[in-house]
C-alpha positions as CSV (number, residue, x, y, z in Angstrom):
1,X,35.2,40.7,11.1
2,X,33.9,36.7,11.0
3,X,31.0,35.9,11.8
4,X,32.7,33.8,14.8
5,X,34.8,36.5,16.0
6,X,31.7,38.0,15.8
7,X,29.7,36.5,18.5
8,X,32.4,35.8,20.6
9,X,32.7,39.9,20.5
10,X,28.9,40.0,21.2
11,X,29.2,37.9,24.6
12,X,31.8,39.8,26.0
13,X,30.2,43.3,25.5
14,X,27.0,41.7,26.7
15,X,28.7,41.0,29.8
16,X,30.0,44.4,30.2
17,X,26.4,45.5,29.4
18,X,24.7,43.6,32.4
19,X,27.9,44.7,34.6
20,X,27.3,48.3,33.5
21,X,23.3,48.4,35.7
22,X,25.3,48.7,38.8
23,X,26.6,52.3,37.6
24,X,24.8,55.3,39.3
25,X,22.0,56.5,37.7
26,X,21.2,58.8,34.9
27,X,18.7,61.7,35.3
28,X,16.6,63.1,32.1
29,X,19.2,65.8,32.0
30,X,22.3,63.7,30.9
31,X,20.6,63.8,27.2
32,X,21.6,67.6,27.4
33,X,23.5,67.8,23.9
34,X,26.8,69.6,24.4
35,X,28.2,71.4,21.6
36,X,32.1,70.3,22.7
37,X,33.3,66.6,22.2
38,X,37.4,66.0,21.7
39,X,38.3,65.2,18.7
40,X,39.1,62.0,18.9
41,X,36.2,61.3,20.5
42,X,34.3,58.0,18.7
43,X,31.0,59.3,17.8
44,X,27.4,56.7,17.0
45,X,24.4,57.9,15.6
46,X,21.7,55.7,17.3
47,X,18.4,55.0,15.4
48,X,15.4,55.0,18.2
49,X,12.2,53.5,18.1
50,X,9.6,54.1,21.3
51,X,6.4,53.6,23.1
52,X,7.5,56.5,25.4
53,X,5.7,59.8,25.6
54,X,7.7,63.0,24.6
55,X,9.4,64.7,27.3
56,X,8.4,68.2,28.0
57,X,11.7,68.9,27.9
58,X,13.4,69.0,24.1
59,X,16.7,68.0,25.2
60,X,15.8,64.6,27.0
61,X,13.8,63.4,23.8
62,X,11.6,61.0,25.5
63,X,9.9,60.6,29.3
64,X,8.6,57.2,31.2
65,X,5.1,57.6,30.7
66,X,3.5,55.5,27.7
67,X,2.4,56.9,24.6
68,X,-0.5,56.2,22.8
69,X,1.7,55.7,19.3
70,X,5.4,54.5,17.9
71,X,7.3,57.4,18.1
72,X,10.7,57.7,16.4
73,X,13.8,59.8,16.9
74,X,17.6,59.9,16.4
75,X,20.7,60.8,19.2
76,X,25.0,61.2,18.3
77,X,26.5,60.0,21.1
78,X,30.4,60.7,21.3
79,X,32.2,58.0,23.8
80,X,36.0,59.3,24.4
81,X,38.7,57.6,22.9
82,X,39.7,56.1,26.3
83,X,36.6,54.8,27.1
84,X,36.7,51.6,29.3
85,X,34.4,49.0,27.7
86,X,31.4,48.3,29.7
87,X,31.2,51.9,31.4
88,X,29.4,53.9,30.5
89,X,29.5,57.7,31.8
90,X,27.5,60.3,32.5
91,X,27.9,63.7,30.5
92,X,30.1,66.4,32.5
93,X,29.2,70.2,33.0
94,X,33.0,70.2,33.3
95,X,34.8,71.4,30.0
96,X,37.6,69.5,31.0
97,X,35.4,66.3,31.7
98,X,33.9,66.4,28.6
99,X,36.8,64.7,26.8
100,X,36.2,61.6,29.8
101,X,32.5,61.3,29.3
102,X,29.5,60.5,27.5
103,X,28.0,63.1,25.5
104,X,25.0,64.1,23.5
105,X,25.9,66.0,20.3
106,X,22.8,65.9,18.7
107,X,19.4,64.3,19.0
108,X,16.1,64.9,16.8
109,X,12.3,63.5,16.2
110,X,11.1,61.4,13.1
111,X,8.1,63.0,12.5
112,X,7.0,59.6,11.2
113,X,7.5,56.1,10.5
114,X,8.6,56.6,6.6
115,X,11.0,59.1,7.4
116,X,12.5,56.5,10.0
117,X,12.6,54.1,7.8
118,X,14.0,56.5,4.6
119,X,16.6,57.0,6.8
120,X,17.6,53.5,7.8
121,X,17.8,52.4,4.5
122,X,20.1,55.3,3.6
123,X,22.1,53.9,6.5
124,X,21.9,50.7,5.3
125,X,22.9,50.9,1.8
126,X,26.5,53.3,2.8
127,X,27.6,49.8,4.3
128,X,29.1,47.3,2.3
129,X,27.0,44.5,0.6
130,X,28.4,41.8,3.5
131,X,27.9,44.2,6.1
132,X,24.1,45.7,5.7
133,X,22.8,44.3,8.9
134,X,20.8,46.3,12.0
135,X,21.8,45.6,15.6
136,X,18.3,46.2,17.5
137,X,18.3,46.2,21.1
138,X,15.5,46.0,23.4
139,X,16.1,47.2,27.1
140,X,15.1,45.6,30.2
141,X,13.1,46.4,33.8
142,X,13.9,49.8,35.4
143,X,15.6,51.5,33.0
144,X,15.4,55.2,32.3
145,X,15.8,56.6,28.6
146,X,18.8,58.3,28.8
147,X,20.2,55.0,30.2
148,X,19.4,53.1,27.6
149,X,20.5,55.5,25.1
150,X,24.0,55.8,26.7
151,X,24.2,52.0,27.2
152,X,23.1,50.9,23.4
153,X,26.0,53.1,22.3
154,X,28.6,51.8,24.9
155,X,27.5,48.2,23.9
156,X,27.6,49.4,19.6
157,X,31.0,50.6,20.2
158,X,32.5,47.6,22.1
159,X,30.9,45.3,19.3
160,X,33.3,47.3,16.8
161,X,30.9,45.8,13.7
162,X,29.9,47.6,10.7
163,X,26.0,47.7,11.4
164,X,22.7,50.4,11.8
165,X,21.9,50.3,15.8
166,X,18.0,50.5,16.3
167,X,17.2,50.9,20.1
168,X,13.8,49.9,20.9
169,X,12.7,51.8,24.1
170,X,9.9,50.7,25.7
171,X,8.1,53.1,29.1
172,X,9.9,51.3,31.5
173,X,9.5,53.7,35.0
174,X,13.5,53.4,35.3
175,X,12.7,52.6,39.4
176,X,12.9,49.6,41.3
177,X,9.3,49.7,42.7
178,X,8.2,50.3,39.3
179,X,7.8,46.1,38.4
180,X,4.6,46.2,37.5
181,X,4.3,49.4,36.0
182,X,7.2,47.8,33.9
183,X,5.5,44.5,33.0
184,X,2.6,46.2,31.6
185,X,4.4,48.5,29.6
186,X,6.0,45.7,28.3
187,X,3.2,44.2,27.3
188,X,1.5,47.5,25.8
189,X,4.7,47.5,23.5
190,X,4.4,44.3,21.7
191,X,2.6,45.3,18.8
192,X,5.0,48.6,18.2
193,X,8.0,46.1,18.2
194,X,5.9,43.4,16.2
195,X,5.0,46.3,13.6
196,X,9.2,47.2,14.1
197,X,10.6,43.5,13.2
198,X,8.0,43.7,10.2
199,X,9.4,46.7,9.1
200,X,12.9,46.3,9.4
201,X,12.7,43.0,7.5
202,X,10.9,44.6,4.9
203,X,14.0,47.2,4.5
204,X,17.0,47.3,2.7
205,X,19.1,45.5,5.6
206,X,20.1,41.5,4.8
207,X,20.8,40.6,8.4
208,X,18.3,41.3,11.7
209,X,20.3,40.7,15.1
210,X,18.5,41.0,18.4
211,X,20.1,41.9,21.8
212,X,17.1,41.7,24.4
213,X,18.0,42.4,27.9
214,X,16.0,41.5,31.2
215,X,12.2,42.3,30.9
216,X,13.5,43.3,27.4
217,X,13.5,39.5,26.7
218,X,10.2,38.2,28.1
219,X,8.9,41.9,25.4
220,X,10.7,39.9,22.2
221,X,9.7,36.5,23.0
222,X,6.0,37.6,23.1
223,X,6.0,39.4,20.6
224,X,7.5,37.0,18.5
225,X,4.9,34.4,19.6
226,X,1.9,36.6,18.3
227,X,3.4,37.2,15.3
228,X,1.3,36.0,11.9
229,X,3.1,32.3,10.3
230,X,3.7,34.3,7.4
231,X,5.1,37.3,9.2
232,X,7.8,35.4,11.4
233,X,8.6,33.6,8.4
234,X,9.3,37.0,6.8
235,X,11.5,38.1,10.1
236,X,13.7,34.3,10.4
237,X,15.1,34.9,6.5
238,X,16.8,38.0,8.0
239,X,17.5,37.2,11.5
240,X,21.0,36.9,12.1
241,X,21.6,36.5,16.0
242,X,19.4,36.5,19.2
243,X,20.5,37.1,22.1
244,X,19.0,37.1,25.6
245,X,20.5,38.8,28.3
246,X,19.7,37.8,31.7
247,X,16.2,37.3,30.7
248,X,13.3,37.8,32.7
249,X,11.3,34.7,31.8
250,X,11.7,31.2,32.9
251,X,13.6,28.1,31.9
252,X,11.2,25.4,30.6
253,X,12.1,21.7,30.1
254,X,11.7,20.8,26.9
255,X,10.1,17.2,26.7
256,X,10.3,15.2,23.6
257,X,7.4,13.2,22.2
């Protein structure tokens, strides 16, 4: 794929990603993995890095309250083969509505930040030498776990690019009256994402693209602007594409001296 087919890709599944909030919601449950999957089903494996708590329940990996460290884990998502781009759908107890929905296959914990990493550059070097790039996606304001899980691999799949997805997950409360809650979240998680740019520039990966979405936006562009010179230096000799979708920050005029 070129590089400008590329991002003309990117836009369009961007918009089907910003069109895809007004779905109904996903409860903690949909990340129930479900041994049956079509198949022809198309099947991701997500990388996931997090400031979220664990869930007391295994199967939905991760909660909304805030942990006190990075935590790292991994989810196969299956999409059926007549997925619509830009909807996502919720998994079915139905056997028969299996092979229309979403499912989890399999999800598991890094039990720490080298094993994440390990893993990523195993990823990384099964791609080809023009391809070894990692799509990382930060999430926006009032958005649950599972819903960002199901959305990063509706949004990989339309992109139809050779690439390692990251998702970033910050503890956003996933409800509408949740804004400040949110916005201090965000802010808690700049130095886990700061410490995750570092770290993926560091690996084996020759490109770095960025898909930031909502609050998700105003969380890069902060932690971008505490970043050490010598650190974003490190980051802009990977970084490929930035993207900002819908981005909860504001316009500033740009005056020239």
């Amino acid at each position: 794929m070129s590089r400008l087919k590329a991002g003309v890709t990117l836009m369009v599944c961007l918009l089907c990603l910003v069109t895809s909030g007004c779905s109904s919601r996903l409860g903690q449950e949909e990340l129930t993995v479900r041994q049956n999957a079509p198949p022809e089903a198309n099947e991701h494996s997500l990388m996931i890095v997090t400031t979220r708590g664990r869930s007391q329940t295994r199967a939905a990996l991760f909660s909304r309250e805030r942990s006190t460290r990075t935590d790292y884990a991994k989810a196969l998502i299956s999409l059926p083969s007549e997925h619509a781009d830009g909807r996502p759908g919720a998994a079915s107890n139905n056997p028969d509505g299996r092979q229309r929905q979403v499912t989890v296959r399999e999800t598991d914990y890094f039990e720490s930040d080298d094993a994440f990493l390990s893993e990523l550059n195993t990823r990384a070097q099964r791609l080809s030498d023009d391809n070894r790039e990692v799509i990382l996606f930060v999430h926006g304001y009032n958005t649950r776990f599972p819903e960002a899980v199901y959305r990063f691999a509706q949004f990989f799949h339309d992109l139809d690019q050779p690439a390692v997805p990251v998702l970033f997950s910050w503890a956003s409360g996933g409800r509408l009256r949740d804004y400040i809650y949110d916005l201090n979240s965000a802010a808690i998680a700049r130095d886990a994402l700061a410490k995750t740019l570092v770290e993926l520039s560091e690996s084996s990966v020759d490109r770095i693209s960025i898909v930031a979405h909502s609050m998700g936006s105003w969380l890069f562009m902060e932690t971008m602007r505490q970043l050490p010179r010598h650190e974003l230096r490190q980051i802009a000799g990977k970084l490929e594409t930035v993207v900002l979708a819908a981005p909860d920050i504001d316009v500033m005029p740009l005056r020239l001296r």
